[in-house]
C-alpha positions as CSV (number, residue, x, y, z in Angstrom):
1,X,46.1,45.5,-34.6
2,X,46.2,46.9,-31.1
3,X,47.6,50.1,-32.5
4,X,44.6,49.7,-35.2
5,X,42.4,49.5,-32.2
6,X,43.6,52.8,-30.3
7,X,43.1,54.8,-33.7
8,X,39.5,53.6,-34.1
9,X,39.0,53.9,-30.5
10,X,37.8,57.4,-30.9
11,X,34.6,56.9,-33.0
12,X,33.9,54.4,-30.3
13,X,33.9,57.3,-27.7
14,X,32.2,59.9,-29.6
15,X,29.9,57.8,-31.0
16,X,26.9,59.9,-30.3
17,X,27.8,63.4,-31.9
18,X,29.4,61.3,-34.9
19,X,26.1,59.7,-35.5
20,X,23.8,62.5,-34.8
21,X,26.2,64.4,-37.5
22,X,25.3,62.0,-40.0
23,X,21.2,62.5,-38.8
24,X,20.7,60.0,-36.8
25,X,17.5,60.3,-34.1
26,X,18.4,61.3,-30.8
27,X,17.3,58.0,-29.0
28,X,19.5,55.5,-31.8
29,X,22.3,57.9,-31.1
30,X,21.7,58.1,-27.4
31,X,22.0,54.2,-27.0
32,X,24.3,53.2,-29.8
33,X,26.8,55.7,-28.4
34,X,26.3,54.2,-24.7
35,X,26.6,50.8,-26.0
36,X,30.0,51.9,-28.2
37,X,31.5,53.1,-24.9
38,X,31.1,49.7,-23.1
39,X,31.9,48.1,-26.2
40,X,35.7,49.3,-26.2
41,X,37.2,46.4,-23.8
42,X,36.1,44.1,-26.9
43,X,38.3,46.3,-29.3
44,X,40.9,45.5,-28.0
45,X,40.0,41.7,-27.5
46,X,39.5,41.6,-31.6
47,X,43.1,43.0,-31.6
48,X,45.0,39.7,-29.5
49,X,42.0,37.4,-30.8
50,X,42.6,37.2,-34.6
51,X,46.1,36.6,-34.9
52,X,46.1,34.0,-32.5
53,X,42.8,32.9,-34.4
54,X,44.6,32.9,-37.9
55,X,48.0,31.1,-36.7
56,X,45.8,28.4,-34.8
57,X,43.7,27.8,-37.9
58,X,46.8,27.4,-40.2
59,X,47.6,24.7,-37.8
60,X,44.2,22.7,-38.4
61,X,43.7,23.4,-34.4
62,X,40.1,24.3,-35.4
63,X,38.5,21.3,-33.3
64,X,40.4,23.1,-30.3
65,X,38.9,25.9,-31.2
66,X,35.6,24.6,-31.6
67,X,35.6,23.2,-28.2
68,X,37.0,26.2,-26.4
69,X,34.2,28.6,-28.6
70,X,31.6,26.1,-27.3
71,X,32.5,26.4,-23.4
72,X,32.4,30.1,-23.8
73,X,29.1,30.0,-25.9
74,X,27.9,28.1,-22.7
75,X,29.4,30.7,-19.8
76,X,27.5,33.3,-23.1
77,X,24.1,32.2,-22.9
78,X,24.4,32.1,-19.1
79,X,26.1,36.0,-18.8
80,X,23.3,37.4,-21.0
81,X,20.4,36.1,-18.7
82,X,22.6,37.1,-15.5
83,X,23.6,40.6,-17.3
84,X,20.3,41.8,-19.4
85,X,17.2,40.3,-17.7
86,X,18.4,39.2,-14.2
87,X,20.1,42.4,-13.5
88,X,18.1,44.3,-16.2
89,X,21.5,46.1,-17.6
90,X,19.5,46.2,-20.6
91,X,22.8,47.4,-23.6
92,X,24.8,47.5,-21.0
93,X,24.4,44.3,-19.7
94,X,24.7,42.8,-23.4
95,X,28.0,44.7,-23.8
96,X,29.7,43.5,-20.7
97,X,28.6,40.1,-21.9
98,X,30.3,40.2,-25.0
99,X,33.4,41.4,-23.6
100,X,33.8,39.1,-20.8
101,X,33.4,36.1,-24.1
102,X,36.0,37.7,-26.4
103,X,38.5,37.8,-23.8
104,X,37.7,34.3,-22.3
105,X,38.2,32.9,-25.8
106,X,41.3,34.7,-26.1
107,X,43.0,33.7,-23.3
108,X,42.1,30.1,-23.6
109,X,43.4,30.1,-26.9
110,X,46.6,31.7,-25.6
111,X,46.9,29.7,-23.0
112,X,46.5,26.7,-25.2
113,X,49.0,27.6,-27.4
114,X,51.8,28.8,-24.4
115,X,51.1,25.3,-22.8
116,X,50.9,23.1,-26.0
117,X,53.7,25.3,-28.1
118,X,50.7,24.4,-31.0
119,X,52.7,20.2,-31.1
120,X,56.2,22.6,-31.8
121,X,54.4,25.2,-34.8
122,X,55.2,27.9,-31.8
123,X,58.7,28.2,-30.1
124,X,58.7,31.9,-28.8
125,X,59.2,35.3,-29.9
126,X,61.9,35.5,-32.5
127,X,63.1,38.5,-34.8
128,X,63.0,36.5,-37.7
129,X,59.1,37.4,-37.4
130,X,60.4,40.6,-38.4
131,X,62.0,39.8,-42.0
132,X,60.2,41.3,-44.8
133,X,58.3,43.1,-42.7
134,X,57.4,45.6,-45.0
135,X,55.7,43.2,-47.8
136,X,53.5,41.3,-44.2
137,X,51.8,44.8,-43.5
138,X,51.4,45.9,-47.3
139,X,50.0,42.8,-47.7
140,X,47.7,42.7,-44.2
141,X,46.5,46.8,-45.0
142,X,45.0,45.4,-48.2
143,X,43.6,42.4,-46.7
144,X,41.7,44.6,-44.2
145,X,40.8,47.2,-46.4
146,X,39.0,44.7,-48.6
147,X,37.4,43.0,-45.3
148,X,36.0,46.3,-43.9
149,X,34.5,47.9,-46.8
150,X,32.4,44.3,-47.0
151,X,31.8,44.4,-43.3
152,X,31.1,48.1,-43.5
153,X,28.5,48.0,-46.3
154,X,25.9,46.0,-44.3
155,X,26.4,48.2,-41.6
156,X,25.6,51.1,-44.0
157,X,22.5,49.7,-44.0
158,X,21.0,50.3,-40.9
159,X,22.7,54.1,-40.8
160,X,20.9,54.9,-43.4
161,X,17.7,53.1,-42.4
162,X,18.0,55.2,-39.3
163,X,17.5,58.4,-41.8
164,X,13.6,57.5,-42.5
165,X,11.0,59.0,-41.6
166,X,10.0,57.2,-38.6
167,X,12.6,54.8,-38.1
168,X,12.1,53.3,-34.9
169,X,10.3,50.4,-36.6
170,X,12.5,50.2,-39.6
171,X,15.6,49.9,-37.8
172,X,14.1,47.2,-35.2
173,X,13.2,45.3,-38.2
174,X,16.3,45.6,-40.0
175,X,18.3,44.3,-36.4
176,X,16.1,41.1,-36.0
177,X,16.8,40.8,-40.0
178,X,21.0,41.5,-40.1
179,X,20.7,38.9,-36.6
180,X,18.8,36.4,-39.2
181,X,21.6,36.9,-41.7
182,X,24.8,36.9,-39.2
183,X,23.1,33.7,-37.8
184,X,23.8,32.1,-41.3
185,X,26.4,33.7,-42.4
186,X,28.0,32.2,-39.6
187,X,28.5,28.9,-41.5
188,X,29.9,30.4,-44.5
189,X,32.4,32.1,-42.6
190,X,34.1,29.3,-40.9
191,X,34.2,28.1,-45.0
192,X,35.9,31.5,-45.9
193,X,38.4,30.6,-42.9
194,X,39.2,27.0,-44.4
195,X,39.6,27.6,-48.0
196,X,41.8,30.8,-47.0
197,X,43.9,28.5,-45.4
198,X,43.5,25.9,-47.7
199,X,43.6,27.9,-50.4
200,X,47.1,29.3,-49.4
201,X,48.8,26.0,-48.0
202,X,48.3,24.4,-51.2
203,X,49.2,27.1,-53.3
204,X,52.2,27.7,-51.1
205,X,53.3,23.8,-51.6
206,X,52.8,24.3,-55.8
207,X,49.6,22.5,-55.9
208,X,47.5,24.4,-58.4
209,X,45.2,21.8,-58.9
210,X,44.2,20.7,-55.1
211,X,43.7,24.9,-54.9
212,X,41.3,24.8,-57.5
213,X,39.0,21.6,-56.6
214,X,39.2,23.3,-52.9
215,X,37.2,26.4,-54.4
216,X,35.1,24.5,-56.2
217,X,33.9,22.0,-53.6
218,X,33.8,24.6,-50.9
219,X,31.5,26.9,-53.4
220,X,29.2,24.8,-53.9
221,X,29.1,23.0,-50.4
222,X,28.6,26.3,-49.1
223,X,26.1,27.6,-51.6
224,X,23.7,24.3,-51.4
225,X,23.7,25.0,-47.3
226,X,22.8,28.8,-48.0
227,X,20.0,28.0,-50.8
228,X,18.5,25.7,-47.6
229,X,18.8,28.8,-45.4
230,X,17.2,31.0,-47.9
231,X,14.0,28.6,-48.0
232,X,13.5,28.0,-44.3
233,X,14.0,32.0,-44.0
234,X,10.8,32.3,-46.9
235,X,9.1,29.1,-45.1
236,X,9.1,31.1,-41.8
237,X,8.7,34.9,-42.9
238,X,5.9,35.3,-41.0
239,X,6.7,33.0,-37.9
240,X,10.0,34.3,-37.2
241,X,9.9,37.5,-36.7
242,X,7.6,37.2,-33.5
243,X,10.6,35.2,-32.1
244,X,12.1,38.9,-31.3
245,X,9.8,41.0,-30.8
246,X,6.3,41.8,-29.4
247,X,5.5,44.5,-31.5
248,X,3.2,43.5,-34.0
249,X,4.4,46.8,-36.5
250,X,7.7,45.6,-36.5
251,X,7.2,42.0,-36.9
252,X,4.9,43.0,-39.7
253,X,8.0,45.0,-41.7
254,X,10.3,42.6,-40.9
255,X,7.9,40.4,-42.5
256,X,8.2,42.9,-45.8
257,X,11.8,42.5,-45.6
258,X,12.2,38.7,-45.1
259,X,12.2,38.2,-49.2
260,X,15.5,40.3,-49.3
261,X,16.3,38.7,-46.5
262,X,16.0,35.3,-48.3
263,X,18.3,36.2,-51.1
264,X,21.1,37.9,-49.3
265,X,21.7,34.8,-46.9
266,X,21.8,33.0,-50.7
267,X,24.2,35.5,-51.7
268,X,26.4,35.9,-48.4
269,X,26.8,31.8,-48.4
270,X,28.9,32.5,-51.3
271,X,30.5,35.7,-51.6
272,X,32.6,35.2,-48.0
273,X,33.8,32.0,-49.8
274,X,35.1,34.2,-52.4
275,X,36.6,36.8,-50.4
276,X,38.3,33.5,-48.5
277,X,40.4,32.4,-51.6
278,X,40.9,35.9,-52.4
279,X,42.7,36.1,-48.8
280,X,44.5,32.9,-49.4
281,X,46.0,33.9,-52.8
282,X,46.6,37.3,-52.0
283,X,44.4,39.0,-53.9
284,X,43.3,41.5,-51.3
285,X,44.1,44.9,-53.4
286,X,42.1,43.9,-56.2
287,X,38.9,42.6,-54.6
288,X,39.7,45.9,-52.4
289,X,38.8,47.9,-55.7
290,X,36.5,45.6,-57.0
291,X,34.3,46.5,-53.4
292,X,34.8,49.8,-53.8
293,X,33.1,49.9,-56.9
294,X,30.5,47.3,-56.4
295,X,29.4,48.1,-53.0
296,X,29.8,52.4,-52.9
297,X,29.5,53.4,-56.5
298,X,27.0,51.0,-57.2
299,X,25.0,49.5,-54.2
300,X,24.6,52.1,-52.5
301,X,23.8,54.9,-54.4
302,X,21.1,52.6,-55.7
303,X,19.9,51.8,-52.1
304,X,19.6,55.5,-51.8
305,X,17.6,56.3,-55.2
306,X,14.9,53.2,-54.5
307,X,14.8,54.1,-51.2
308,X,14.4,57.6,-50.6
309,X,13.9,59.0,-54.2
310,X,11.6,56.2,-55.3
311,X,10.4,56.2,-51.9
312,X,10.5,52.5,-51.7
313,X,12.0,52.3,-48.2
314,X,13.9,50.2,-46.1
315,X,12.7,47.3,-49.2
316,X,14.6,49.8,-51.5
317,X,17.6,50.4,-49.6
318,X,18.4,46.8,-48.9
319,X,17.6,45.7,-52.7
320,X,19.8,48.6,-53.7
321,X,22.5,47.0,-51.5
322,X,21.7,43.5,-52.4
323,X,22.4,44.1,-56.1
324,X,25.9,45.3,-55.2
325,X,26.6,42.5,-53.5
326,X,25.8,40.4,-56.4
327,X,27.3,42.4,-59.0
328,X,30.6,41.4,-56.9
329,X,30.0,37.5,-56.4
330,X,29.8,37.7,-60.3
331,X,32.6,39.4,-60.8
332,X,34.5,37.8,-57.7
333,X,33.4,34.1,-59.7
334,X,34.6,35.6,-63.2
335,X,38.3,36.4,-62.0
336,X,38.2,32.8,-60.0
337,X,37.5,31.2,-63.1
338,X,39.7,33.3,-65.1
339,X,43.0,32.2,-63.2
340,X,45.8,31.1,-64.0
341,X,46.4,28.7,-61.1
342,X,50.0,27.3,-61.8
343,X,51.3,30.9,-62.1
344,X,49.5,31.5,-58.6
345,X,51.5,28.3,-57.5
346,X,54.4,29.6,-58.4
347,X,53.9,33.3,-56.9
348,X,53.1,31.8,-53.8
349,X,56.1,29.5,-53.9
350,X,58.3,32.4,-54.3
351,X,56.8,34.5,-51.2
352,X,57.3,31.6,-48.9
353,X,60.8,31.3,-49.9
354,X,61.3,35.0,-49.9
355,X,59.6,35.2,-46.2
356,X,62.0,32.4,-44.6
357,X,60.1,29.4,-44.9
358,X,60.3,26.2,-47.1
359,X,58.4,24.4,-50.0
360,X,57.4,20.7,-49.3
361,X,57.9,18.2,-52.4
């Protein structure tokens, strides 16, 4: 991952030409590209943070790292005021912020697991984390294939807001709306991280059937808390926008928006759900293909048609998108449903053995 991170690390540099290539206004490539730049020291934190993340959570350590995400939240809310309005850094101030918080979290974790050895999962470096290396980074390139072109496709969306006429006001309204949906989404994600891991263990042990109630309890857990989301985002259309923003124009479009808003934090309480069994039973090249398709032959091209040749806007570039994201929760639920479970069992089974470890009776 860190190499991952120098290889991205220059779009994060010439952010501004790369942006204004693609049309962007001056002033959204003028401040995205400072706020890239200052952005880099949490690149590399993502790099050391998620594989530490991944081995702690097939641990179960998640209360630790509950407790050590809450501190840092705290030490958060406490930077941002010092940084952005105290100091008046503005971007700048948010980014340092941000990067001070990654790397807090991932040296606490670090240091939790150097002084705990994680109750003897962790016993040093060894070069038996080296067997079979070959089949680990075939099998981690199509996991984060598939996980960037979802994480990319929302981000699509405000690039291509940005191309509007006027899109000052579409783009502000689209941020306070994609801070709405990350706010939420944020539940369904810690799901995708548990039934990943659950999803996996179980399968990994030959228990079919505990993998398959997992999905179905998490589903609909997750989807019951997201339909509640969706009606307190519909309740509140025209309350919350005001929360962000003192312009009157843009609280009004966000307004607009807040419909589509509604029914992608339905949809997005599900679909990470999916894409966390499809992690946990090693599925990531085909969901890889099946976003490909749903998301950049189909979502987007629409999101371009309603919105610029139907001249429907920001409304039409989101539903566009919106519809691809459905399209693959359907199809994501149809090859769930369609599995054979016990052959899964005993695929998983086989990789364990193959990668050095052992099957529990």
């Amino acid at each position: 991952l860190f190499t991952t991170a120098l290889c991205i690390l220059p779009i994060y540099i010439w952010a501004p030409p790369i942006l204004s290539f693609f049309g962007e206004a001056p002033p959204i490539s003028k401040a995205a590209g400072r706020f890239a730049l200052w952005m880099i020291p949490q690149l590399f934190a993502y790099s050391a943070n998620f594989p530490i993340q991944k081995f702690l959570q097939s641990q179960g350590k998640v209360l630790v790292m509950a407790w050590i995400s809450g501190g840092v939240l705290v030490l958060h809310a406490v930077f941002s005021w010092l940084f952005i309005l105290y100091f008046n850094w503005g971007l700048v101030g948010a980014a340092i912020t941000l990067n001070t918080s990654w790397w807090l979290i991932v040296i606490a974790q670090l240091l939790y697991i150097l002084i705990t050895k994680s109750d003897g999962a962790w016993s040093g470096f060894s070069w038996l984390a080296f067997h079979d290396l070959y089949g680990f980074v075939k099998l981690s390139l199509a996991s984060a294939v598939m996980l960037c072109l979802e994480f990319w496709y929302l981000m699509v969306l405000v690039v291509i807001t940005g191309l509007l006429p006027n899109p000052l006001i579409p783009v502000d309204a689209i941020s306070i709306c994609m801070n709405i949906q990350g706010w939420t989404a944020m539940i369904s994600v810690g799901f995708n991280a548990a039934i990943s891991v659950r999803v996996s263990n179980e399968l990994g042990a030959g228990n079919a059937t505990l993998a398959k109630f997992s999905v179905v309890v998490v589903s609909i857990t997750s989807t019951i808390i997201g339909a509640v989301c969706m009606i307190v985002v519909l309740a509140t259309k025209d309350v919350f926008p005001h929360l962000f923003t003192s312009s009157e124009a843009v609280a009004a479009e966000t307004t607009r928006i807040a419909v589509l808003l509604a029914f992608t934090v339905l949809l997005n309480s599900l679909q990470p759900v999916l894409s966390g069994v499809a992690v946990g039973a090693g599925w990531q090249s085909l969901v890889a293909y099946v976003n490909i398709a749903c998301y950049y032959i189909i979502g987007l091209p629409a999101g371009l048609v309603l919105g610029f040749t139907l001249n429907l806007g920001v409304q039409g570039i989101w539903g566009g998108m919106v519809a691809g994201i459905c399209l693959q929760t359907l199809i994501l639920i149809g090859i769930i449903y369609f599995t054979n479970w016990n052959k899964e069992a005993e695929q998983a089974e086989s990789r364990v053995q193959r990668w050095g470890g052992t099957v529990r009776d």
